[in-house]
Structures are given as C-alpha cells and as structure tokens.
N, C-alpha and C positions, 0 to 999 in steps of 0.2 A: 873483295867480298861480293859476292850475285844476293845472296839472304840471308837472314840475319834471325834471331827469334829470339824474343828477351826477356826475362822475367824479372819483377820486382818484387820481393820478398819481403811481407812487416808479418813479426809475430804477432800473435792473437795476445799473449799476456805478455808483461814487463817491456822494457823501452828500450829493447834491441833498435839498434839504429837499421832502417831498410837496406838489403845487400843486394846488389845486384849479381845475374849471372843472365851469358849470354852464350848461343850457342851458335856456330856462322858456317855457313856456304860457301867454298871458296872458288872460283872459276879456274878450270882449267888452264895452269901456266907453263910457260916453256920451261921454268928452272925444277919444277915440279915435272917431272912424267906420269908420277900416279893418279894424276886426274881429280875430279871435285872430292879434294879431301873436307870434312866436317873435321872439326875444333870446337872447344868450349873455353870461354874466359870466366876463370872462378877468380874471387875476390883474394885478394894478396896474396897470389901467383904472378909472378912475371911476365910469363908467356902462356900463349895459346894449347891446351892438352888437346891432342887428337881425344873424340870420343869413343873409340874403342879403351885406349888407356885407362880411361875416368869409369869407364863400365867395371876394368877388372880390378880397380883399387874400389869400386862398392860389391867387390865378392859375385860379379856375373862372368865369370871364368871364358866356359867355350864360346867359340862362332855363335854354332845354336839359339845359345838361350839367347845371347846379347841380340839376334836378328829378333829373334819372338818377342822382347822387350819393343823393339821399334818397328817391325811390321809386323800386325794384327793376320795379314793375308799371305801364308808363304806361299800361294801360287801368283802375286805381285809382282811380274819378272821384272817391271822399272825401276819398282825400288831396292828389287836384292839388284838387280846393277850398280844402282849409283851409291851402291855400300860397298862395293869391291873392293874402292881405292883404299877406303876405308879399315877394313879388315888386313889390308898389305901394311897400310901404315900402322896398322897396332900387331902386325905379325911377333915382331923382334920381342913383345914383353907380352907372356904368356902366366903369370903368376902372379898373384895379389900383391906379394911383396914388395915383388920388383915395380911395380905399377906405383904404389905408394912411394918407392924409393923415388922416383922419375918424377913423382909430384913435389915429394917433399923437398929435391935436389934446386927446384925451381923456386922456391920461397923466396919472401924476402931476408929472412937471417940466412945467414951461409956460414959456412963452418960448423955447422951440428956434425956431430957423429951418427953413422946409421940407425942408432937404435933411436936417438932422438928427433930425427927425419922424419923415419915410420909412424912417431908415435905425432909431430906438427902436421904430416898430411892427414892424418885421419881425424884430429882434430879441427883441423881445415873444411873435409867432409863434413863434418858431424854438424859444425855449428856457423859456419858461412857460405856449403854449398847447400838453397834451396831452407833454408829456418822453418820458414812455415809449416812445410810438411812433416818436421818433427825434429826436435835439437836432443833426443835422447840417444842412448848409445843401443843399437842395434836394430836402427831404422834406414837401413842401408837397400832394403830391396824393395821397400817403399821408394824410396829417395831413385833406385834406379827403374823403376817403372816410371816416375812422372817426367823423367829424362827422357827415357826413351818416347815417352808421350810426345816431348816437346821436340825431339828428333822428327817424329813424324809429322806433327803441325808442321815441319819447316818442311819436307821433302811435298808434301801435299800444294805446300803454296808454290815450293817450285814447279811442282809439274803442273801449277794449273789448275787441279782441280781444287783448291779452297782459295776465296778470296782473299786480297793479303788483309791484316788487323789494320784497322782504320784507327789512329793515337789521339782524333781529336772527336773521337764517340764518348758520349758524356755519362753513358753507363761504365764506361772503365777509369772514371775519373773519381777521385774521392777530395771533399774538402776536410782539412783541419780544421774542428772547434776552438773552443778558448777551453775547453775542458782538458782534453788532452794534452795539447800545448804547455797548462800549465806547469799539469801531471811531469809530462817531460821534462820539464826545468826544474822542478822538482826535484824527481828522481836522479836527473844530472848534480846538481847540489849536496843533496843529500850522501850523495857515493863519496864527493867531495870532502863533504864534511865527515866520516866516516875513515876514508884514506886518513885523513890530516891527524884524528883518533890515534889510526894503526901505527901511523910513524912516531907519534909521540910516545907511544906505550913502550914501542921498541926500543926507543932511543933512553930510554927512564931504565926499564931490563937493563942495559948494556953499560950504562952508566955507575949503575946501582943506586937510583935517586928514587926517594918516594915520591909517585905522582901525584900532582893536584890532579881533581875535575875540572876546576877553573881554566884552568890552562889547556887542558885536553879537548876540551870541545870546543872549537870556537863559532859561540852564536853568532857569530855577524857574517859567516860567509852566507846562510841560507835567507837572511834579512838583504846584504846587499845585492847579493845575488837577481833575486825577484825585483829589487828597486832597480837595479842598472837597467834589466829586459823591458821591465814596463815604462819608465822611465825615457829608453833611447826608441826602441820597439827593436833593438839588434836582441832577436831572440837566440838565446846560447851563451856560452862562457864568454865574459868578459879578454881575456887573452886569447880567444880564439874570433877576433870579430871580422877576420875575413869569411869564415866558413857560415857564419850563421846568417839566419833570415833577417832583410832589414824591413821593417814598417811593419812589424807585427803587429804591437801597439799602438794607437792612434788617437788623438785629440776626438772627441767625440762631437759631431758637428750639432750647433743648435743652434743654426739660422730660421730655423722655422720646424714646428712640429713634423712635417712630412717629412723636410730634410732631414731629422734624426734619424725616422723609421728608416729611411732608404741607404742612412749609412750603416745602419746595423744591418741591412739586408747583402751588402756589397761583398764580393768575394773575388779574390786578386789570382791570376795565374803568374805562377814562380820564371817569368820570361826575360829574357835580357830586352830592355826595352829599343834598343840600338837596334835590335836586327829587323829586320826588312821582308819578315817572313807575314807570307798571308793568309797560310791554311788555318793556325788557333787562332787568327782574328778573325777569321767568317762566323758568322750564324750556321750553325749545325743543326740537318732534322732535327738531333734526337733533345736540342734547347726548349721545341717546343713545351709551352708550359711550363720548364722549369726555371729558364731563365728570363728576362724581359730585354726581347727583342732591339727593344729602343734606346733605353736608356744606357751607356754608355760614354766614357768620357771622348771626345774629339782630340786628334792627334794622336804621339806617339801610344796612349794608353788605350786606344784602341779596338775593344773588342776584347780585349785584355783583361780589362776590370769589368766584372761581371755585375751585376744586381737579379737576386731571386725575383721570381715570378709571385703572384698575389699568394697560392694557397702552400705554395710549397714549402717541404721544411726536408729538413737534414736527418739520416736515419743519427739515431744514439748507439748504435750495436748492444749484439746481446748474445751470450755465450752460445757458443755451436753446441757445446757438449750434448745439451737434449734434444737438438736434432739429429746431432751422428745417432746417440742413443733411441730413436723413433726410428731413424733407418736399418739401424742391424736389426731390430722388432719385425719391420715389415721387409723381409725379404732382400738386404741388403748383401751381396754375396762379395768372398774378399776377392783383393785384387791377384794373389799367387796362384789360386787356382782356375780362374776363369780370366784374366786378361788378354789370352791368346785363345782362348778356349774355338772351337767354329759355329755355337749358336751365336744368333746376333742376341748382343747384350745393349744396352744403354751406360756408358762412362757414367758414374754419379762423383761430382765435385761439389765439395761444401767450404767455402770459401777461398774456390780456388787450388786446394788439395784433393787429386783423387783420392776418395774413397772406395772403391768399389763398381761392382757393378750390378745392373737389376733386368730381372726379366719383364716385367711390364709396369712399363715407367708411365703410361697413359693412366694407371689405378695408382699409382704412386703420388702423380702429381693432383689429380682430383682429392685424395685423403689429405694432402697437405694444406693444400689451398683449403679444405673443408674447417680444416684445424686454426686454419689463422683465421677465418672468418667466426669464426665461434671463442676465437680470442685464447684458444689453449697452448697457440705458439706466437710469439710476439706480433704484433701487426705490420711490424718493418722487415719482417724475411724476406724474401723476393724470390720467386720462384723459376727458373728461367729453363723454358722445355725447346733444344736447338733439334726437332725430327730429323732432319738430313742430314747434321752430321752423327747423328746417336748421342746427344749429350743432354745432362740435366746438371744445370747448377743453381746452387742453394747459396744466398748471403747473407749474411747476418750481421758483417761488419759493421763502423762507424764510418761515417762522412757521404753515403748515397745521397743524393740527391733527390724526394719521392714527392711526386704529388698526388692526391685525393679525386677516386673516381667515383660515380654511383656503378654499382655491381646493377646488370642488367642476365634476369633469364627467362629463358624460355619467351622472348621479346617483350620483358615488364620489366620496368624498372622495378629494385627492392623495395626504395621509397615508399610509403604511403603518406594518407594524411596525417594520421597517428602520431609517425614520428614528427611531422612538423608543427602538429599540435603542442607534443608533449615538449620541443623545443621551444615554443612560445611561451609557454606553460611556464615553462623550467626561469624566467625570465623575469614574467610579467604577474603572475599572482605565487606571492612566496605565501602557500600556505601555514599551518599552524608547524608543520613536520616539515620540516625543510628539506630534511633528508629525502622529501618521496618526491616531489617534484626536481631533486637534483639533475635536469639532462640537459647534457650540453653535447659538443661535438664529438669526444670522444666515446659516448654513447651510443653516438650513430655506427662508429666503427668495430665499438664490441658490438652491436645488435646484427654487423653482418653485412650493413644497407651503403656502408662505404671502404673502398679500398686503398690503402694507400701503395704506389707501382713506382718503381722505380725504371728510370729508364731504358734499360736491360729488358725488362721484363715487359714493358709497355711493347716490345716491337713483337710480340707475342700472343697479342687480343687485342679485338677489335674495338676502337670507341666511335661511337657515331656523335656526332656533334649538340645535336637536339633531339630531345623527347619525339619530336616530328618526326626525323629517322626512323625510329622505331614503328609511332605507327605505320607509315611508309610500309616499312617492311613487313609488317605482319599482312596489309593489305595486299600485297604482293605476293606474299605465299599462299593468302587465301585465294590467285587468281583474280583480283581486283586490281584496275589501273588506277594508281590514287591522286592518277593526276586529270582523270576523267569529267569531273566537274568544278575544276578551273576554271573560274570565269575571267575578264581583264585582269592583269599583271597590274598589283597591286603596286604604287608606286614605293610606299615606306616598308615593304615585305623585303625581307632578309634574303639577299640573292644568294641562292646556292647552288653549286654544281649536282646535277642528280646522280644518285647515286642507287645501282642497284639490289637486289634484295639481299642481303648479307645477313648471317648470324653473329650478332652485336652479343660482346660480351659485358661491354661498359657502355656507360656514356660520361659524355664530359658534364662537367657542374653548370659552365657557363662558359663561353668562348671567350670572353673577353678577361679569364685567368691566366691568360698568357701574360697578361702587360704586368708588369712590375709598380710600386708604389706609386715612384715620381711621376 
C-alpha cells in the first residue's frame, strides 16, 4: 500500500459501535500488470473491493458519472490516469446486481443463496458502509458522493498537492465523558436485558406455559452490570473483558485538594503502553492551551496521560438538525446537482458529512459566527473555514476539546469595564433581587465578549497574546512606530518577540492558561 485514507464513523443518535472503512493505494506490482489499482476495506467483508465495484453496488453505473463522483475537474488528465487501472479492474462487473453479488459472495456467512447475498450486501451498505452519513434505505448516492470525496482526498495527497492528515492534531481527536460512557453501558445492558425478555417469552409460547414477570425480567443484570464496570473500571460486558476498556473507572485521588482537581482534569490516550512510538507522545501545536504542557506522568506513561489546561473544558454536543436546517435557509444547494457542476463552489460538511454545497461561504460564515455570538446557536459549534481547499466545516459533536477567547474587533477588545463591573457585582453585593445582579461567566459568552474555539477552528484566527498587541497594532496602522519612545529595557517587562501589524481577531485571557492545575 503507497496510501491509505481512513475513516471512523460514530452515529449522531443511539450507540452504534464506531465502523471503520478504508480506502488504499496500491503500488504498482509485478503479479498486477494493471497498475495503482484503488480498493476499499468495508467492515465484514473478507477482502479488499476494487472501487469501481462498490460504486456500481451504490447504483453509479457508467464510467462517467463514477469519474464525476471523484474528479471535480475532467480536464485533470493525472487523475483520469491514475483511474485507468481502475476502471479495467471493475470492467468485468457492469451492473448493480452483479456488483452486490461480488460483495455479498465475500461475506463472512457463505452459503447464502443469491437472493439472500443481494439482500446481506446492501444491507452491509446501508448500515456499516460509512453510518454517519446516513443508515436509512435510499441514501446511497449520498453515501457515493462522500466516497468518491474520499477517493479524491487520497489521489490529491498522492500527487502532492494536499498535505497528508496529521493523526496526532488535537482538533481531530475527541474525549469520552462519563456521560456517554455511561449511556453506553447502559444501552449495552439494557438490549441485554431485553434479549433475555425475548427468549423467555419465546420459550413460554413454545412450551405453552403461563409466564411469570418475575422471571422474565431479570433485574440484577442492569444492577451488576454497572457495579462490575465501575467497580473493576473494565468498561463493557463482563464475558467480553478482553475487548473492553480497562481503567475507566478509578479511585478518586485525595491526597490534597489540588491533587483531586488535577485528577478530575486527566485524560488517558487508548495506547499500548509497551510500544516505543514517539510522535502521540510529543507536545503538539495544536495542545496549546488546551492541554498542560508540563504536567505529565514520567516514564512509560508518557505524554500519554494528558491533564487539561486552566480554562478549558470539553464541548457537550448538541443536535446538527438546526444547523443543517439554517443551512438549506441560507442558500445551502444539494450535493446531485452541483458536486461536479464548473462554478467554484465551497464543500459544506457538518459533522464530517457532506452536505452540500455554497456560493459564498465568506457571508455564510460571518452569519454563523454572528448567531453563535448572540447565543442563537450553541456556543460550542465551531466553525472551521479551509479557503484553499474550498471547504467549510461545521461541529457540533461531543468531546472537542475548546477553550475561552476574548473576541477582539476592529482592534478593541469586546470587553469593557461594564462587564467587569457587573462580574464583581454579580459576587460581592447580592442585592435585594438576586435575579438582577445574576452574572457570571457564562454571561460574558452570551453578551458576545467571549468565545469559546476549539482547536480546529483556532488555526483559523488570529489571537494576539496581550492587550499590548493590540494597541501595537492599531498604532501601526495609524503610521505610528510604537516602539519610538522606549526608553531602557525594563528589567521585570515581559520579553516578547515583535510582532508586526496584524488584524487580531481574538486575544488570549492570559498566557499563563496554558499550564494546567498542578
């Protein structure tokens, strides 16, 4: 394999276990003469499906369309090349059927008869190739547009021109809460207990015996269940305790007040501790802020076990539904008629599912950003605008990682004194109405004067360090050198590297929100 391009799929609702699918680049081989054929590995399928195959079992038939699905540009002559091989190896299977036959022949049951093949691969489709984008039945030219998308992510970083995905960038990472977690164990349980229901009712039918309640439910599976998990911290079914998480749960330290807070702030990466790998143990840009640089365990753990940074906190997610619904409002156009279309358009993805696409994404993303700052779409979306490649993505998931800027414009901070008053206020003299001096922190964020940015979206706008930046830079625009009446180099003054006049779109709170508790 020369590249690779991989996707990890978690549904938005119910606790589909995450499916992976991969699609690969294979180097031209002597036992091969066709050249860099492309494959896809879908989940329990044996073997690798060439991608033309997987095109014509999602209903995209001719050459044609299936090139238009993956190259945007048919006057591209490098990529309609290096799809030749391609198009020879899916020559022989020319029709939906047979294409599903080919997939469903590959299963893991064997011995189906054709009609029940046809009907295991397209169930295979439906509901473990790619979940996310949609597990309903006749979402299949969705499902082969975001393929064909992801065809093209791969051939672009083969040739070079897009850099490859960096695995250990902290905007593509998501933490588990204890929320979800539980959810899941939960909802594993529960189906449990429910089976256990079905088979007893069945077995009572069959028998012809009147059923107890008593017996048919049995409460102590969803009782021991939750005690064994939290209990061992082997998160997952008990007879299944190779596959599940160990050290979910944990003694909760109270060596000292600090040390509590810092082990409630700790967040573990899923890594085999044995291996010898150095790239997820370095400090990555994009940690800034979010994680604390320093604190870390010595030895095997490494870099490993993380600890958040002072302000930051974890998104909660919050349904897409009223952002896809603000996007087809404002000018959101679908993906079957314009995907290939030759006006430049902007890809819009909202959690990672193409949507669509838009004609001017620069008015898109200012109303968006306007709407979360006046609090009419949650304050944990994240906005994320890629200009060069043409892409805008929208998140809304659970587990981002975000921390808290001041929104700087037109080179002022939002801030006033006001709010800081009314935060002291809100504190220190509790008037007769308690209600009206109520402001605290999340006041500052509905009033607009603070943002919360998730990694992703941080590498997207400028924060300057200190309010000093700012004036700097506005003296600098007026034609002012603001470092003109400098006198001696103050000894206890905050060395900075200079920096020159930039349009700030944040600033940071304080620098020293990087460090973490301990």
């Amino acid at each position: 394999i020369s590249f690779l391009a991989e996707i990890r799929s978690a549904v938005e609702k119910g606790g589909k276990t995450i499916s992976q699918f991969q699609v690969k680049l294979y180097h031209r081989s002597q036992e091969r003469s066709l050249g860099n054929v492309m494959k896809a590995t879908i989940p329990y399928i044996k073997v690798d499906i060439p991608i033309w195959v997987v095109f014509r079992a999602l209903g995209v038939i001719s050459d044609r369309d299936i090139l238009e699905h993956i190259c945007y540009d048919m006057q591209d002559n490098q990529m309609l090349e290096m799809l030749k091989p391609c198009i020879d190896e899916g020559f022989v299977i020319q029709d939906r059927e047979i294409a599903l036959d080919y997939i469903g022949n590959r299963g893991t049951t064997t011995g189906l008869n054709r009609e029940r093949r046809l009907r295991y691969a397209q169930e295979i489709l439906q509901k473990e190739m790619l979940p996310h984008v949609s597990m309903a039945e006749g979402s299949e030219s969705k499902k082969a547009y975001f393929f064909g998308y992801m065809i093209h992510r791969l051939l672009l970083a083969a040739f070079e021109r897009r850099d490859l995905d960096d695995r250990d960038h902290f905007g593509k990472k998501r933490l588990d809460l204890a929320g979800p977690l539980l959810a899941n164990l939960f909802r594993m349980l529960f189906r449990k207990l429910t089976k256990d229901v079905y088979r007893y009712l069945q077995k009572c039918v069959e028998t012809h015996k009147e059923f107890q309640l008593g017996l048919a439910v049995k409460h102590n599976t969803i009782t021991n269940g939750l005690k064994y998990s939290l209990a061992t911290g082997n998160w997952g079914d008990q007879k299944k305790t190779m596959s599940s998480k160990a050290g979910v749960s944990q003694v909760l330290n109270r060596y000292t007040y600090a040390s509590t807070l810092s082990h409630l702030r700790r967040c573990n990466t899923p890594l085999g501790r044995e291996g010898k790998i150095a790239k997820p143990r370095q400090l990555h840009n994009t940690h800034w802020g979010m994680v604390c640089p320093a604190e870390t365990p010595e030895g095997q753990a490494c870099g490993l076990v993380k600890n958040l940074s002072l302000m930051s906190c974890i998104s909660v997610g919050s349904l897409s539904a009223p952002v896809i619904e603000f996007l087809e409002e404002w000018g959101l156009e679908s993906l079957e008629e314009n995907a290939h279309s030759s006006t430049p358009c902007t890809k819009v993805f909202v959690n990672g599912i193409w949507m669509g696409v838009h004609r001017d994404p620069a008015n898109l993303v200012k109303t968006i950003k306007k709407l979360r700052r006046k609090d009419d779409i949650s304050a944990e979306v994240s906005v994320v605008r890629d200009i060069r490649e043409r892409e805008l993505g929208l998140y809304t998931d659970a587990g981002r990682v975000c921390r808290p800027l001041f929104i700087v414009e037109n080179q002022q901070l939002l801030l006033q004194k006001k709010h800081i008053e009314n935060l002291a206020r809100g504190k220190e003299e509790p008037e007769k109405d308690a209600t009206k001096f109520e402001y605290k922190w999340d006041n500052l964020i509905k009033d607009g004067v603070i943002e919360l940015l998730d990694a992703e979206e941080e590498e997207t706008v400028m924060i300057c360090m200190t309010p000093e930046d700012l004036e700097n830079s506005r003296l600098q625009s007026a034609g002012i050198d603001p470092h003109e009446n400098d006198g001696e180099l103050d000894p206890s003054a905050r060395l900075k590297a200079p920096t020159n006049a930039h349009t700030w779109t944040h600033c940071e709170i304080h620098p020293s929100m990087i460090l973490g508790v301990w």
